[in-house]
Backbone as a chain_set.jsonl record, in Angstrom:
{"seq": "XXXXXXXXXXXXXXXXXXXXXXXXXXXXXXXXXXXXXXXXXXXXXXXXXXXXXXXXXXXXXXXXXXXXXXXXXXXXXXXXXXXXXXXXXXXXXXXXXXXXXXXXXXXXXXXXXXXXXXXXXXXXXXXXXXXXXXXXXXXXXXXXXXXXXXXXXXXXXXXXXXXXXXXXXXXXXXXXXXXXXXXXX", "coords": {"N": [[-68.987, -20.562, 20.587], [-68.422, -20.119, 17.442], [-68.383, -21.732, 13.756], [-67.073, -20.783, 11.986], [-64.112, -19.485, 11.376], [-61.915, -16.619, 10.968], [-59.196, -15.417, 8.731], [-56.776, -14.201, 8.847], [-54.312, -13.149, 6.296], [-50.987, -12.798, 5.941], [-50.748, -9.542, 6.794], [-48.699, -7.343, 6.674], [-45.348, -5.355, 7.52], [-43.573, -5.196, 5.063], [-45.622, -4.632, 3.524], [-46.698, -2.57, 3.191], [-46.926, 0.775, 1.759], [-47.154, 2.576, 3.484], [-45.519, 2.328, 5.285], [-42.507, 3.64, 7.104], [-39.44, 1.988, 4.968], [-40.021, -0.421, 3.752], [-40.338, -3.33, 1.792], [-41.487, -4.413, -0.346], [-44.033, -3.128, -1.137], [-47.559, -3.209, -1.877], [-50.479, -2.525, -3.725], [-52.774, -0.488, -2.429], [-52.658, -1.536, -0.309], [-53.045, -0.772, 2.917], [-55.858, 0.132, 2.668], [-57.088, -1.837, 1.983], [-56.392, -3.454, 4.655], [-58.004, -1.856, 6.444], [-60.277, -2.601, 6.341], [-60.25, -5.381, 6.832], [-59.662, -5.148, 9.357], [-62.335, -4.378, 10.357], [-63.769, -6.446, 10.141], [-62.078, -8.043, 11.515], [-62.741, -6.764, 14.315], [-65.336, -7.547, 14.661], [-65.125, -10.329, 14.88], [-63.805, -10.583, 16.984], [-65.112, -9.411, 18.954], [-67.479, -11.189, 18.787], [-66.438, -13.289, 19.991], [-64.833, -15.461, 18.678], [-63.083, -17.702, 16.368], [-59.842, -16.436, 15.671], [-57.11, -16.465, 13.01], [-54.242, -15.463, 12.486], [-51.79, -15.23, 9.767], [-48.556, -15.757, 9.274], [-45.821, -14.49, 7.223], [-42.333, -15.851, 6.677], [-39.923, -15.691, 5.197], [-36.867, -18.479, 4.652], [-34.359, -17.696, 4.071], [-31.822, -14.74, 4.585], [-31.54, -13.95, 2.278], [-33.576, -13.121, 0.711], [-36.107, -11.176, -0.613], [-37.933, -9.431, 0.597], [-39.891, -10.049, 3.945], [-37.558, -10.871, 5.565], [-36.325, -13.369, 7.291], [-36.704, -12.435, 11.191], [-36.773, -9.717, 10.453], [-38.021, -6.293, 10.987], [-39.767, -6.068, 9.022], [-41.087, -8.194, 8.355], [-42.984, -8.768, 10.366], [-46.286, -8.78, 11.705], [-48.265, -6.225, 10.685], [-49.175, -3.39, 13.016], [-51.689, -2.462, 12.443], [-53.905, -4.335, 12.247], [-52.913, -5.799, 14.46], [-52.011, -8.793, 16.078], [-54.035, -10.639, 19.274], [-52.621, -11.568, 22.197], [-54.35, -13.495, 22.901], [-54.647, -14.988, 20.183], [-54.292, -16.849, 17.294], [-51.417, -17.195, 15.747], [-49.883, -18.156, 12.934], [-46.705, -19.264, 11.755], [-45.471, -19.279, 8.488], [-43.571, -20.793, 5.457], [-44.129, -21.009, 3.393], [-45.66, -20.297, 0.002], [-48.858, -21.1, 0.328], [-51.087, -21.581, 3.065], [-51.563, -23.574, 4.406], [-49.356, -25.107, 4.271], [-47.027, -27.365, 5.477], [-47.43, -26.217, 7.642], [-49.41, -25.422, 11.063], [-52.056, -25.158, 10.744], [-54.157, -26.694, 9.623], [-54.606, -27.959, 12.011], [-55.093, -26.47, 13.651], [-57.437, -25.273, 12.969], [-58.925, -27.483, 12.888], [-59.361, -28.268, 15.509], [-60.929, -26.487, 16.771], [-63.088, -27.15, 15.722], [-63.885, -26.018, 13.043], [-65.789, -24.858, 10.524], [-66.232, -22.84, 7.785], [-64.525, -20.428, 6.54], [-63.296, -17.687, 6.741], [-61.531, -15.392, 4.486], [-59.308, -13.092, 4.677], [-56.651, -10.306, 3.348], [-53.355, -10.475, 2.235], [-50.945, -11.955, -0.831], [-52.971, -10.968, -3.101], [-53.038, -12.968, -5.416], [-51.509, -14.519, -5.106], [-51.157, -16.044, -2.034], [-53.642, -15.721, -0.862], [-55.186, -16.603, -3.137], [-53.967, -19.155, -3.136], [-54.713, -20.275, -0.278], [-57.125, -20.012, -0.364], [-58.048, -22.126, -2.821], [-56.769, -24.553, -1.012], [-58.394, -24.412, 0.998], [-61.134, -24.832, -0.067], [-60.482, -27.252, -0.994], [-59.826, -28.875, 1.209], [-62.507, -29.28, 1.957], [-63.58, -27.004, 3.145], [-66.087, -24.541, 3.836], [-65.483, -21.386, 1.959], [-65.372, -17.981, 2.417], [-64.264, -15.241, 0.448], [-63.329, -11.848, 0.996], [-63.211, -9.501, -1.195], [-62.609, -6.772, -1.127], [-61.072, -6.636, 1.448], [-58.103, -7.513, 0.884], [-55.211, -7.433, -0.999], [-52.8, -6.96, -3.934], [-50.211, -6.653, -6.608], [-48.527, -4.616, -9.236], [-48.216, -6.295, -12.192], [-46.289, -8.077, -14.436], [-46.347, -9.758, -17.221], [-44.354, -11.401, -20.203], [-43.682, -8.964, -21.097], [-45.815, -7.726, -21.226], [-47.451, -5.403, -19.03], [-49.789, -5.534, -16.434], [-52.09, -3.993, -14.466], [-52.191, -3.7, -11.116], [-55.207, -3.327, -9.879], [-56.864, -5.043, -11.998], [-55.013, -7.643, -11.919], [-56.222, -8.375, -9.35], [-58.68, -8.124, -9.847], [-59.031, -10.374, -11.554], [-58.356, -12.692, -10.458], [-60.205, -12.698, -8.211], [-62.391, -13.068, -9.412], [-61.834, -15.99, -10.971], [-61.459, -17.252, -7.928], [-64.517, -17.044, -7.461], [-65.896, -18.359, -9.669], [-66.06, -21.038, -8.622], [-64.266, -22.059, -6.068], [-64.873, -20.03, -4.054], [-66.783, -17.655, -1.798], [-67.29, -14.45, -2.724], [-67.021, -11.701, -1.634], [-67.85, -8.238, -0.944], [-66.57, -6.052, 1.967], [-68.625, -4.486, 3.544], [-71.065, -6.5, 2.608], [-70.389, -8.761, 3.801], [-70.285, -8.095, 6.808], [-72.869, -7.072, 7.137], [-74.246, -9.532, 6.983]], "CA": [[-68.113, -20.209, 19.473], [-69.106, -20.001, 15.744], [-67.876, -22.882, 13.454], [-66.405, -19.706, 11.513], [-62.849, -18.415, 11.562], [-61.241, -15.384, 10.411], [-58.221, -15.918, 8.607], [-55.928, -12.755, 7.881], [-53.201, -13.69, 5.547], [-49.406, -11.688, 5.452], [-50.74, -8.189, 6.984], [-47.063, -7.744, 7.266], [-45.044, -4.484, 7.198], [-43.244, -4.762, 4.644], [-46.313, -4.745, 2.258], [-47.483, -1.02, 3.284], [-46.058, 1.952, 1.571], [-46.878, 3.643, 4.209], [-44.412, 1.857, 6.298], [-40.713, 3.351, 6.461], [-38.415, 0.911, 4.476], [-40.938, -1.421, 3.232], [-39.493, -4.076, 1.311], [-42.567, -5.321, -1.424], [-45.121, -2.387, -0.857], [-48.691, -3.507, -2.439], [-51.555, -1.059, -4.224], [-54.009, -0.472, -1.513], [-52.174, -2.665, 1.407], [-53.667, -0.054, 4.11], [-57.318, -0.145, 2.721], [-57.562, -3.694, 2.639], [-55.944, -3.723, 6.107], [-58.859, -1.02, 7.334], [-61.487, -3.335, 5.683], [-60.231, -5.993, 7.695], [-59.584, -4.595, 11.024], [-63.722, -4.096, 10.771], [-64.224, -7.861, 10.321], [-61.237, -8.628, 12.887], [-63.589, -6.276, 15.297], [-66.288, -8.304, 14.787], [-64.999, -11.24, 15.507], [-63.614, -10.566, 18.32], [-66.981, -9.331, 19.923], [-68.312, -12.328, 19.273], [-65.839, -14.365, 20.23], [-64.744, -16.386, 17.306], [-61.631, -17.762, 16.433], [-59.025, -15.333, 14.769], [-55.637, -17.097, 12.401], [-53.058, -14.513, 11.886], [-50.635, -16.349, 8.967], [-47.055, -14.431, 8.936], [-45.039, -15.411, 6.243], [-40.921, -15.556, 6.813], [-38.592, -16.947, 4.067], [-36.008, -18.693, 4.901], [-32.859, -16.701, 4.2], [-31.948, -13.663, 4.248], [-31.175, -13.118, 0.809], [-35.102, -12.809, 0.447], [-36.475, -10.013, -1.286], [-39.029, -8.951, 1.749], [-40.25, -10.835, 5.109], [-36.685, -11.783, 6.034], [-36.153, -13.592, 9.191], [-36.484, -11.547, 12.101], [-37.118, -8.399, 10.198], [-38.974, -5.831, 11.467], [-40.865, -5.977, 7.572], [-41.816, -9.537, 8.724], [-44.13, -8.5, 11.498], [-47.339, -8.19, 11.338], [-49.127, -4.093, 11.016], [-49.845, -2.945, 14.017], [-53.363, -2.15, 11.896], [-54.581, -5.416, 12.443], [-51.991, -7.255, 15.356], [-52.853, -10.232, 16.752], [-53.914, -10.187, 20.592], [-52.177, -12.372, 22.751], [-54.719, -14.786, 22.935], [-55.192, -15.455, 19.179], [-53.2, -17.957, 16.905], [-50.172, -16.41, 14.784], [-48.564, -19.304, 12.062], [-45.726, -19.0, 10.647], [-45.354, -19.875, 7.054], [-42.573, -20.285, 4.92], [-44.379, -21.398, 1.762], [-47.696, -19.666, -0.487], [-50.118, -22.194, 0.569], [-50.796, -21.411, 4.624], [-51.737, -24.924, 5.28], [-48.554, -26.102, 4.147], [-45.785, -27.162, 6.48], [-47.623, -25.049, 9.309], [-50.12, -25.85, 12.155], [-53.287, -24.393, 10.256], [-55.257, -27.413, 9.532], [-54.665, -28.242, 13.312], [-55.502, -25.25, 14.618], [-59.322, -25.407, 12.47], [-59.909, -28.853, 13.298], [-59.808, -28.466, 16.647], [-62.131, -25.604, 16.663], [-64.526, -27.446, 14.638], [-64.341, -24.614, 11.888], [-66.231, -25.46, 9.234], [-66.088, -21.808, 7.524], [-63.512, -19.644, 6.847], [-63.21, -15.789, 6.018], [-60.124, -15.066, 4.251], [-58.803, -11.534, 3.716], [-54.959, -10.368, 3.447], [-52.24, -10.666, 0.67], [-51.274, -11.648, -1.893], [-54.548, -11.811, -3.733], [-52.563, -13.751, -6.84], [-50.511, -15.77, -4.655], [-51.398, -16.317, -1.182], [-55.131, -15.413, -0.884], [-55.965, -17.759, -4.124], [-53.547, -20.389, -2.951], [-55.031, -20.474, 0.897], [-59.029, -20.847, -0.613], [-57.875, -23.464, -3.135], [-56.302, -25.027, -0.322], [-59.289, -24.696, 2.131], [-61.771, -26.093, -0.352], [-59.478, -28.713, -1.221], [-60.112, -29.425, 2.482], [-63.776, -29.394, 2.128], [-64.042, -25.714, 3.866], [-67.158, -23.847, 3.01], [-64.61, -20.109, 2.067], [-65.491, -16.352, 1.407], [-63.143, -14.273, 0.428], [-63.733, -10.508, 1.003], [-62.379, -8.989, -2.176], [-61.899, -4.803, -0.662], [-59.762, -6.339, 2.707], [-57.215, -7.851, 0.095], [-54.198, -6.179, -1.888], [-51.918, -7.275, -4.585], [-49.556, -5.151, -6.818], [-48.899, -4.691, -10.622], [-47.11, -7.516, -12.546], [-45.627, -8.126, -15.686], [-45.762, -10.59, -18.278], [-44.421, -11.725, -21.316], [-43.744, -8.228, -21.903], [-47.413, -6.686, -20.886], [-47.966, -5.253, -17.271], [-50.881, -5.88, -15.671], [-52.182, -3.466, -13.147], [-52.795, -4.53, -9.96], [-56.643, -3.836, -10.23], [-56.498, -6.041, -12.778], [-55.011, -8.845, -11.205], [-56.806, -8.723, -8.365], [-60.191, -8.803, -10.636], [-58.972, -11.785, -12.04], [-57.998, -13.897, -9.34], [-61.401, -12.783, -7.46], [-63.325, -13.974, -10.799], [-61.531, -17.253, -10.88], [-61.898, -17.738, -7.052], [-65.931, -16.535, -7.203], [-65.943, -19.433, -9.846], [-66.131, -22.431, -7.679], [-63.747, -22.048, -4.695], [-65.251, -19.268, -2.769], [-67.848, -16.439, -2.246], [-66.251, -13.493, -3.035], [-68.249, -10.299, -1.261], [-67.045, -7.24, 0.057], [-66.753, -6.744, 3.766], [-69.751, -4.359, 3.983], [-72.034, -7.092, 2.641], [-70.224, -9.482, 5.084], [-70.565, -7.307, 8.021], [-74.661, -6.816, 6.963], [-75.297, -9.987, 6.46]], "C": [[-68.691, -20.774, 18.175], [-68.323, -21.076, 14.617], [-67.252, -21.91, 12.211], [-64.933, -19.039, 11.699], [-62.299, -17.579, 10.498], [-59.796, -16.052, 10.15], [-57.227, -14.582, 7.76], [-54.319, -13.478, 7.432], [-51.823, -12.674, 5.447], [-49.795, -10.203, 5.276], [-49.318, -7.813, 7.392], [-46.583, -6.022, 6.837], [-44.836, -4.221, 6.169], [-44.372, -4.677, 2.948], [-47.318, -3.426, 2.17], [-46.386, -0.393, 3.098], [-46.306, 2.743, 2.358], [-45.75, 3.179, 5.671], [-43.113, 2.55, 6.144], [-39.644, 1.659, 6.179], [-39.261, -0.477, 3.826], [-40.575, -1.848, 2.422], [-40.099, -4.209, -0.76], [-44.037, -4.141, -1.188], [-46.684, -2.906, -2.385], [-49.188, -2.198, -2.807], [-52.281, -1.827, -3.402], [-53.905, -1.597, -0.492], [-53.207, -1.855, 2.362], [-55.135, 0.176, 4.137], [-57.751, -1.538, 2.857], [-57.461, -4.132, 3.946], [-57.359, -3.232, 7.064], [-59.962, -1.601, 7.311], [-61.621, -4.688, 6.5], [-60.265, -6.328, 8.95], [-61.573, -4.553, 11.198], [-64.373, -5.818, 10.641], [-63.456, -8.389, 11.605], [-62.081, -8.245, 14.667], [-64.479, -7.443, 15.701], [-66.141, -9.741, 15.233], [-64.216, -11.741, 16.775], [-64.522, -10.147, 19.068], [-67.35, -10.489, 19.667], [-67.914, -13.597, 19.645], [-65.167, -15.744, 19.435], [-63.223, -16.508, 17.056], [-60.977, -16.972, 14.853], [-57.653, -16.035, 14.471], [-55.13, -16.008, 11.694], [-52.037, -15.32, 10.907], [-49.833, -14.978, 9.117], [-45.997, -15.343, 8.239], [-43.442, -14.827, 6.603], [-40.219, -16.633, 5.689], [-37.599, -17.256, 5.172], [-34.747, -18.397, 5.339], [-33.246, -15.883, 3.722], [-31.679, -12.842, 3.316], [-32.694, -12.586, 0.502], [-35.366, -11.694, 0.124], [-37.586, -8.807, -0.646], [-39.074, -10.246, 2.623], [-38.79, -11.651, 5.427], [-36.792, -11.885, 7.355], [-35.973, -12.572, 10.325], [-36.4, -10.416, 11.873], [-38.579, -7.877, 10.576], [-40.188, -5.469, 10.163], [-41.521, -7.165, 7.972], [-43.153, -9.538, 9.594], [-44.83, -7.899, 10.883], [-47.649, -7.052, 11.899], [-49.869, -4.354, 12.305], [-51.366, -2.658, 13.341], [-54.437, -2.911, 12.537], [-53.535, -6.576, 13.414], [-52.392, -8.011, 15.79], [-52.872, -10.197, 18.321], [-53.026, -11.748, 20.66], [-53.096, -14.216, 23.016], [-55.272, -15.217, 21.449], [-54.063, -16.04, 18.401], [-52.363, -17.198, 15.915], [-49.876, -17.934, 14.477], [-48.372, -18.552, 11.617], [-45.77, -20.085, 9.692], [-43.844, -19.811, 6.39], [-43.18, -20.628, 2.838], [-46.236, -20.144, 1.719], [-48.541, -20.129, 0.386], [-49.886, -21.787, 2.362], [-50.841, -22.684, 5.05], [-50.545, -25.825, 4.974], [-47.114, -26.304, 4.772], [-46.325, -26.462, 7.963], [-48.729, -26.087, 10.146], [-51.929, -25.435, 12.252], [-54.46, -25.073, 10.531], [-55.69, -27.717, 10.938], [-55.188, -27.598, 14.205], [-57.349, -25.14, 14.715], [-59.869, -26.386, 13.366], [-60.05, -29.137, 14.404], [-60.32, -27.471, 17.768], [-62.968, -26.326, 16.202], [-64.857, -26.404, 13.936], [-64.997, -25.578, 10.693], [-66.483, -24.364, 8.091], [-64.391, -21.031, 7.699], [-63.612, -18.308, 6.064], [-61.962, -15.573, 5.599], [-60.06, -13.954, 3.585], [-57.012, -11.898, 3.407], [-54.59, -9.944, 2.175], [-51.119, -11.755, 0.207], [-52.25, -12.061, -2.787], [-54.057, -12.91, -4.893], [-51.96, -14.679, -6.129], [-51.183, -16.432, -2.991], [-52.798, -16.839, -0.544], [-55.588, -16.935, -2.046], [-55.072, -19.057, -3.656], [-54.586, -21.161, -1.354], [-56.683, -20.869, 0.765], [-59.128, -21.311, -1.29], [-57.875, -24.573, -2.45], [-56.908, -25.62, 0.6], [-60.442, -25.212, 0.851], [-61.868, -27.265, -0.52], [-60.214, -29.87, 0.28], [-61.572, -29.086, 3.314], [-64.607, -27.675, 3.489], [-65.305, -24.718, 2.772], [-66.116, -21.902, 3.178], [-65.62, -19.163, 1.432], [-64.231, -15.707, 1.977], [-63.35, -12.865, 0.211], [-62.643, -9.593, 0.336], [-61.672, -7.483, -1.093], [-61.135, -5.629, 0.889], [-57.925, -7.455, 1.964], [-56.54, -7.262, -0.72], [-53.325, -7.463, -2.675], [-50.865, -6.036, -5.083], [-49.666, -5.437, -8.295], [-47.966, -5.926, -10.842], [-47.129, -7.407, -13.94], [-45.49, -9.305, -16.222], [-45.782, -10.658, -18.992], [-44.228, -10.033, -22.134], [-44.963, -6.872, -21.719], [-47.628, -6.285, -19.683], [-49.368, -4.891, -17.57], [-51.078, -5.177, -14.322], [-52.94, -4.199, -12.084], [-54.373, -4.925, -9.789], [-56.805, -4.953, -11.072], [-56.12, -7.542, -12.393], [-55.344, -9.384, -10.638], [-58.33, -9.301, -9.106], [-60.096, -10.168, -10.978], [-58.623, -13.135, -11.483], [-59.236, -13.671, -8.378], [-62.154, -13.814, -8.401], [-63.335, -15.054, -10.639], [-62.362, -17.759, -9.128], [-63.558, -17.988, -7.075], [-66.453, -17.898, -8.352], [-66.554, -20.748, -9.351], [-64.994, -22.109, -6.544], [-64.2, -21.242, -3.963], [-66.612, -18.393, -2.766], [-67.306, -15.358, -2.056], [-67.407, -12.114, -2.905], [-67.293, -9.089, -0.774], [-67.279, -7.194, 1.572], [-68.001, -5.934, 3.847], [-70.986, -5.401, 3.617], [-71.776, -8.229, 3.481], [-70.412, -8.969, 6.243], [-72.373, -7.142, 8.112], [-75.487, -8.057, 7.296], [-75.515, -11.264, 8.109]], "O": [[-69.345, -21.811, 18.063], [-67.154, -21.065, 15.005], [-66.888, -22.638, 11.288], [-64.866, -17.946, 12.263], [-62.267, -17.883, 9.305], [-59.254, -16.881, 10.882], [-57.091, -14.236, 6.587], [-53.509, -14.107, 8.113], [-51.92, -11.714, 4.683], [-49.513, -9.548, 4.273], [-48.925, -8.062, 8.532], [-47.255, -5.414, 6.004], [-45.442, -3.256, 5.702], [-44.019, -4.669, 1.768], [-48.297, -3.24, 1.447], [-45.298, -0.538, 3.656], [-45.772, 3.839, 2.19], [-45.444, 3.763, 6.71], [-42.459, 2.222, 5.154], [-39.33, 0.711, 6.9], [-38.638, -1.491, 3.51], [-40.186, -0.958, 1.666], [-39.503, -4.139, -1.834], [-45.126, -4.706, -1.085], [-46.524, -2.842, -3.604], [-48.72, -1.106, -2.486], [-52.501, -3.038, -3.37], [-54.775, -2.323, -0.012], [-54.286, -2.421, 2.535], [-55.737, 0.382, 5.191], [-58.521, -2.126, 3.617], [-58.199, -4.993, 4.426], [-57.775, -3.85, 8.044], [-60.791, -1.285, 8.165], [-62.717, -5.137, 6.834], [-60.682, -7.326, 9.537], [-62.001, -4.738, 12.337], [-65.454, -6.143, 11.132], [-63.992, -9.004, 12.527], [-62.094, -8.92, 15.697], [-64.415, -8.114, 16.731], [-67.015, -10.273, 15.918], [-64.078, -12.836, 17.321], [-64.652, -10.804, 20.101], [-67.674, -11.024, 20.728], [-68.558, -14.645, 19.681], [-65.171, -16.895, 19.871], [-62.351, -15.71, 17.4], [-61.338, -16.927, 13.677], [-56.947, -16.268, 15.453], [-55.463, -15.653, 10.563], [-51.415, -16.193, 11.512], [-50.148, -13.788, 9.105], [-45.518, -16.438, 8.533], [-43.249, -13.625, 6.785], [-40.109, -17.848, 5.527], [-37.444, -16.646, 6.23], [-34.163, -18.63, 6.397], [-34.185, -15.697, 2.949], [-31.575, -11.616, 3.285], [-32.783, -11.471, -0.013], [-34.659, -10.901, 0.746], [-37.946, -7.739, -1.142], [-38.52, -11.293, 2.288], [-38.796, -12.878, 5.534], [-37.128, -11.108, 8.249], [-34.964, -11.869, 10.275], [-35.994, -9.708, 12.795], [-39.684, -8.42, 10.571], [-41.207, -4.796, 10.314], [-42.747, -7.086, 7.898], [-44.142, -10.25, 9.423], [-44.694, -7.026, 10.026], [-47.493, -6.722, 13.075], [-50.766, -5.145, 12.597], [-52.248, -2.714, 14.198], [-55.446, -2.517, 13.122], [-53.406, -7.78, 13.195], [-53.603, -7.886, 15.976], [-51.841, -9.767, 18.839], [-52.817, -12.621, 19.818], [-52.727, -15.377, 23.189], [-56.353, -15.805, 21.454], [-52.915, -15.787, 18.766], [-53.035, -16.452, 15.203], [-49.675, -18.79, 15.338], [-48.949, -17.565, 11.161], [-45.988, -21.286, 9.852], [-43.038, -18.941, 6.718], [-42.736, -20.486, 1.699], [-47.109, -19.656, 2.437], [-48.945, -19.379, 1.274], [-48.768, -21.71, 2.871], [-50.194, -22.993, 6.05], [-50.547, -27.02, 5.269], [-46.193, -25.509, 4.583], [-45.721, -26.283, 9.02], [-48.847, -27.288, 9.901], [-52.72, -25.401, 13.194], [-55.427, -24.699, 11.194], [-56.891, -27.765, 11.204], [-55.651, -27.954, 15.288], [-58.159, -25.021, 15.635], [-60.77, -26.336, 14.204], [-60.739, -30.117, 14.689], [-60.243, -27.5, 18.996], [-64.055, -25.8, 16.445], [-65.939, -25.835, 14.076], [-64.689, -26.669, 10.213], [-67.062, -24.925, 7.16], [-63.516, -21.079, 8.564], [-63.989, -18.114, 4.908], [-61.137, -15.562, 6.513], [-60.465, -13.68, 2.456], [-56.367, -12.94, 3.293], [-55.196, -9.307, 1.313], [-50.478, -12.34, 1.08], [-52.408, -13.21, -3.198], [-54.907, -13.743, -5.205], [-51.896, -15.797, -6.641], [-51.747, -17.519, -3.111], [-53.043, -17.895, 0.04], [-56.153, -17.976, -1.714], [-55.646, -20.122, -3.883], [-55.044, -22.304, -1.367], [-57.327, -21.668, 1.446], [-60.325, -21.585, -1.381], [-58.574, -25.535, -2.77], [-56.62, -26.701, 1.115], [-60.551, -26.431, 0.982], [-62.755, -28.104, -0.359], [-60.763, -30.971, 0.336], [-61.815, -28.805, 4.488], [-65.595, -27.514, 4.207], [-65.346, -24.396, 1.585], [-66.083, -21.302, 4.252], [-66.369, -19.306, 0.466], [-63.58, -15.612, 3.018], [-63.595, -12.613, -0.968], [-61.641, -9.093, 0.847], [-60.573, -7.352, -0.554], [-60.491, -4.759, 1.474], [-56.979, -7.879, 2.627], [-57.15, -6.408, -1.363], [-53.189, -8.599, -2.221], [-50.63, -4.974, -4.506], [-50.516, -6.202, -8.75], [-47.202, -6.441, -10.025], [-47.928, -6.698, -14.552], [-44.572, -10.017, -15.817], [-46.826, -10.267, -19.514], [-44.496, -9.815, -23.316], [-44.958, -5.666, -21.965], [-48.221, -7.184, -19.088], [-49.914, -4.265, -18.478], [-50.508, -5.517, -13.285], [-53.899, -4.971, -12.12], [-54.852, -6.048, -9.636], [-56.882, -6.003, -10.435], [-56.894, -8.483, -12.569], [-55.248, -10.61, -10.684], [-58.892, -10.391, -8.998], [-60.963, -11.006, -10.728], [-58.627, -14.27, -11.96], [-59.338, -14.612, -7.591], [-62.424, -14.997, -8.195], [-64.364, -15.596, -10.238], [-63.423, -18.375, -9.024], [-63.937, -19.103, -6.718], [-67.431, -18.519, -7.937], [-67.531, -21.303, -9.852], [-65.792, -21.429, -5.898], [-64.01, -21.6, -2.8], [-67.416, -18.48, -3.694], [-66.705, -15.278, -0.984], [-68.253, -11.694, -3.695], [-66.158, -9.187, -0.307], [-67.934, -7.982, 2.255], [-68.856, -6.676, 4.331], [-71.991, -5.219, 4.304], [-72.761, -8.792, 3.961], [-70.937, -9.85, 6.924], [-72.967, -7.114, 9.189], [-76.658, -8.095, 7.673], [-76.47, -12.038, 8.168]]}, "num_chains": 1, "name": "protein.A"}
C-alpha cells in the first residue's frame, strides 16, 4: 500500500441537480463527481486507501445534509465500498471532531489527493488543514464543484470562485492539477 490516500469530500446528493429534490445543488457537481470516480478507479486497482467524508448537520432545521436524509448520502457516482472508510463530519474542516487524522496515521499516509465539495469551504478548509498537519496535498481542481455566491452586493460566479480558491490553494498549500495530469503522471 502507497503512503497516498484519496480523499473525496461531501459527494453527497443533495449537491447534484441532477438528483430529484436536491437541497444545495452545485455548478458542475456531476462532472467533478465523473472526474473523480476515474481517480477513485485507480485507486482501488492499486489498492490504496480510499476516505469518503459525509457531512450531516446537526438539526434538522439545516438547509441541506439533514440527519438521516436521503440528500445526506453519498452519490451513488462515487459510493464507498464496504471495505473503505466513510467519516462523518459535522463541521467544514474534515479533520475536525471526526476520526480522519486517525484513520491517515495509521496508514502511514503521507500524501493526500483531495477532490469533492465545497471548493470555497470544505475542499480549501480540508488542504489547509492537511498541511497544517504536515501532509504533502494535491488538489485536483476539474473533480471539485462549488456554486455562485454573493457579496456585498456583487455575485460571483461559481467559476470564479472556484478559480480563486484553486489560486490561493496552488499558492503554498497544495498542487493543484487536473485529474488527467494526475492519472498520467
Amino acid at each position: 500500500m502507497s503512503k497516498t490516500a484519496l480523499v473525496l469530500i461531501d459527494f453527497q446528493n443533495d449537491y447534484y441537480s441532477s438528483f430529484p429534490g436536491a437541497k444545495w445543488p452545485l455548478v458542475g457537481t456531476e462532472q467533478a463527481a465523473a472526474n473523480a470516480a476515474l481517480v477513485l478507479q485507480k485507486f482501488r486497482q492499486q489498492g490504496d486507501l480510499v476516505v469518503h467524508v459525509r457531512h450531516e448537520f446537526a438539526s434538522d432545521d439545516a438547509p441541506f445534509f439533514r440527519p438521516g436524509s436521503e440528500g445526506a448520502q453519498i452519490h451513488q457516482s462515487v459510493a464507498a465500498l464496504s471495505s473503505e472508510e466513510v467519516v462523518l463530519k459535522q463541521q467544514i474542516n474534515s479533520f475536525k471532531d471526526t476520526n480522519l487524522a486517525q484513520i491517515l496515521q495509521k496508514a502511514g499516509i503521507k500524501k493526500l489527493v483531495i477532490v469533492g465539495a465545497m471548493s470555497h469551504m470544505c475542499i480549501d478548509a480540508m488542504t489547509r488543514a492537511g498541511k497544517d498537519f504536515d501532509y504533502d496535498c494535491t488538489v485536483l481542481h476539474d473533480a471539485c464543484a462549488t456554486l455562485d455566491l454573493e457579496f456585498n452586493g456583487v455575485k460571483v460566479p461559481a467559476a470564479l470562485v472556484h478559480a480563486a480558491y484553486m489560486a490561493a490553494l496552488s499558492f503554498a498549500y497544495a498542487q493543484v492539477i487536473d485529474t488527467k495530469t494526475y492519472l498520467n503522471s
